[in-house]
N, C-alpha and C positions, 0 to 999 in steps of 0.2 A: 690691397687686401680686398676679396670678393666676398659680400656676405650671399649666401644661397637663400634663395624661400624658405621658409620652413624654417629658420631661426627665431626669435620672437626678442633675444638681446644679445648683444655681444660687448666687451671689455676688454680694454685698453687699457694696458697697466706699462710702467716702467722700474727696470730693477736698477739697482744703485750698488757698489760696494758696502759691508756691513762697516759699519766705526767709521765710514766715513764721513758721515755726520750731514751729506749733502741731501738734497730732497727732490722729487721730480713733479713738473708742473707741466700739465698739460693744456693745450687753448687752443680757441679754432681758429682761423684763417684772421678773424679782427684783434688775436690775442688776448681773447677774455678768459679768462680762467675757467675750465670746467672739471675743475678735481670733485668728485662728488661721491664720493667709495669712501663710508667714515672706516668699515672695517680694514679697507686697506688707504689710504690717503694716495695711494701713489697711483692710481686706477681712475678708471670712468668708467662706468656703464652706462651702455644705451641702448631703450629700446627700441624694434625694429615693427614698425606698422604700416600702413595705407600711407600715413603722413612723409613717408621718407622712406618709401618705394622707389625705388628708380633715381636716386639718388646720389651723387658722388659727395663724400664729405672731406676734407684737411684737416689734418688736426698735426699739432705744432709741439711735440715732448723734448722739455728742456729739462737736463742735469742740470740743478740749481748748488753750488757749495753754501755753507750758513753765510749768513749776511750777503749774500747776492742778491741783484734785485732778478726778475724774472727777465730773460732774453738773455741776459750776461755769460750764462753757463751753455755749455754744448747742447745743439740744437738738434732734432730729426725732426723731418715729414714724415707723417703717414697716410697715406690715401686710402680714404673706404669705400667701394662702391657697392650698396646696399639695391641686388637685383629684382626686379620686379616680375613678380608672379606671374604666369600665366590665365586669362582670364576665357577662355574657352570652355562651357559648357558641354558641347557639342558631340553629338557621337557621327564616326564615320562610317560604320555601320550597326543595323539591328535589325534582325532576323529570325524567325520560325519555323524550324522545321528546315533550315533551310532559306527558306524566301524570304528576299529581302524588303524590310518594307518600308523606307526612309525614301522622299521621292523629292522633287524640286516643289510641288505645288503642297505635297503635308511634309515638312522637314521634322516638326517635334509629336505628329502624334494628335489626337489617340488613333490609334490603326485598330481597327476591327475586321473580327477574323471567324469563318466560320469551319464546323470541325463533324465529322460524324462521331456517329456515339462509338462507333468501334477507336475513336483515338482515345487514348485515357492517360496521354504526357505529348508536353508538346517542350522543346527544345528551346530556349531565348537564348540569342548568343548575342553580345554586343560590345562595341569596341570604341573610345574613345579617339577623334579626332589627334587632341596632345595627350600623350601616354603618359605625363605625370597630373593627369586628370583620374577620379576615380569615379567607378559607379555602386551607388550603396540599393540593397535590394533587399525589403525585411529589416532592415534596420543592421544589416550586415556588409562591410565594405570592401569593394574588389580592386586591385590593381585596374588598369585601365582596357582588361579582357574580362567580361564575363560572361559563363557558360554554364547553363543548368539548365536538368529536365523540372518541368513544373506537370505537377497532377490535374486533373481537369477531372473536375466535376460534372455533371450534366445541368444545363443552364449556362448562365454567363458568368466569367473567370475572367478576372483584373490582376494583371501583371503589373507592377508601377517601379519604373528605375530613376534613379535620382542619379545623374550626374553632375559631379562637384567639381568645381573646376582647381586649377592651383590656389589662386586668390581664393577660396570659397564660393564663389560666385555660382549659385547653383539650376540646375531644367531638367525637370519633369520629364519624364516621357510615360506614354500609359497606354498597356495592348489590350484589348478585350478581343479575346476567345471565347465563343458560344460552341457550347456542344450538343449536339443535337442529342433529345430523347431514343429511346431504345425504340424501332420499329414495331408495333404491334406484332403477336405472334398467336394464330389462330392452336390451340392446342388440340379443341376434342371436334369435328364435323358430323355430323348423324344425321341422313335424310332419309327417309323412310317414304314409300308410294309417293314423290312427289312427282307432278308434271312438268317439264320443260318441255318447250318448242322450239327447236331448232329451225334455220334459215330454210330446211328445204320442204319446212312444214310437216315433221316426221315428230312425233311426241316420245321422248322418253320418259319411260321408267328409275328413276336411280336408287340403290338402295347401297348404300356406305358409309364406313367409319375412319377417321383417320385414325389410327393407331402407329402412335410412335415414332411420325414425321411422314409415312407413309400413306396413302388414300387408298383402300382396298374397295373396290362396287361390283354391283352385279346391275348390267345395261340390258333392257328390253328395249327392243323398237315396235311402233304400231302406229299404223297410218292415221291418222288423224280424222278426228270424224266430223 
């Protein structure tokens, strides 16, 4: 019998004819008795932790009739092997937009990233090394693919995914996206009689307005005095 991860007990019972009056005893490989189930007497439960991970156990269920001593009545083995967890935090990839950014010199991060203000979502896609590893983001938990657009604000934006391994065993990973401010945007331009001197030493006049993304003037030239 294989117990899986993710169990936390399992039970060992033996069943008997009704009115037969006999009893079933269970014991481990040295034959000690570990009947320990008062609701049912013919049972054992045990729990399943760190302590007895990776585990094989014996256990010895004997048909006892009344007045038998233990061993004397029909016997079975049953073999438990209680599998141990996967302990892999690890992601095999994680990505933005696209680009990968998990490298051999930064394996866990923080990866910092920079963005113009025309971006306003950026993409984290990431995927777990062992697939029954999960990643939790926000307090929210994904199978071992996750993929979401995140908003971006202007300034810097903390992405942080937690991956948890089978065993629980848990790592951090953390992206900083900075977004850049909105480019200055010149709205209203109005020059009136000013001077500029150009390279061939020729003075202009400019007289202009931008109006509505457009720069309207009217250009005199005069030789410079």
């Amino acid at each position: 019998v294989t117990i899986e991860p993710g169990i936390t007990e399992y039970t060992l019972t033996g069943l008997i004819n009704a009115g037969s009056g006999a009893s079933i005893v269970i014991t481990d490989i040295s034959g000690n008795k570990l009947n320990n189930d008062i609701a049912n007497p013919n049972s054992i439960k045990v729990p399943v932790n760190k302590d007895n991970w990776g585990q094989t156990i014996t256990y010895f269920v004997y048909a006892v009739a009344q007045d038998t001593s233990v061993g004397a009545g029909q016997q079975y083995e049953v073999v438990v092997t209680i599998e141990k967890p996967n302990n892999d935090p690890s992601l095999m990839e994680l990505k933005v937009d696209g680009q990968e950014l998990i490298t051999t010199d930064n394996p866990t991060g923080p990866y910092n990233l920079a963005v113009a203000y025309e971006v306003e979502k950026a993409n984290v896609y990431a995927k777990t090394k062992d697939p029954k590893a999960k990643v939790e983001v926000l307090g929210v938990t994904y199978t071992e693919i996750y993929s979401k657009d995140h908003d971006l604000q202007v300034g810097v934006n903390t992405v942080q995914l937690k991956v948890i391994a089978q065993d629980g065993t848990p790592q951090i990973y953390e992206i900083i996206i900075e977004r850049a401010p909105e480019a200055p945007k010149l709205d209203t331009l109005a020059v009136s009689g000013t001077y500029l001197r150009d390279e061939n030493g020729i003075t202009q006049i400019v007289r202009g307005i931008k109006n509505e993304g457009e720069l309207e003037y009217e250009k005199s030239l005069a030789k410079a005095m």
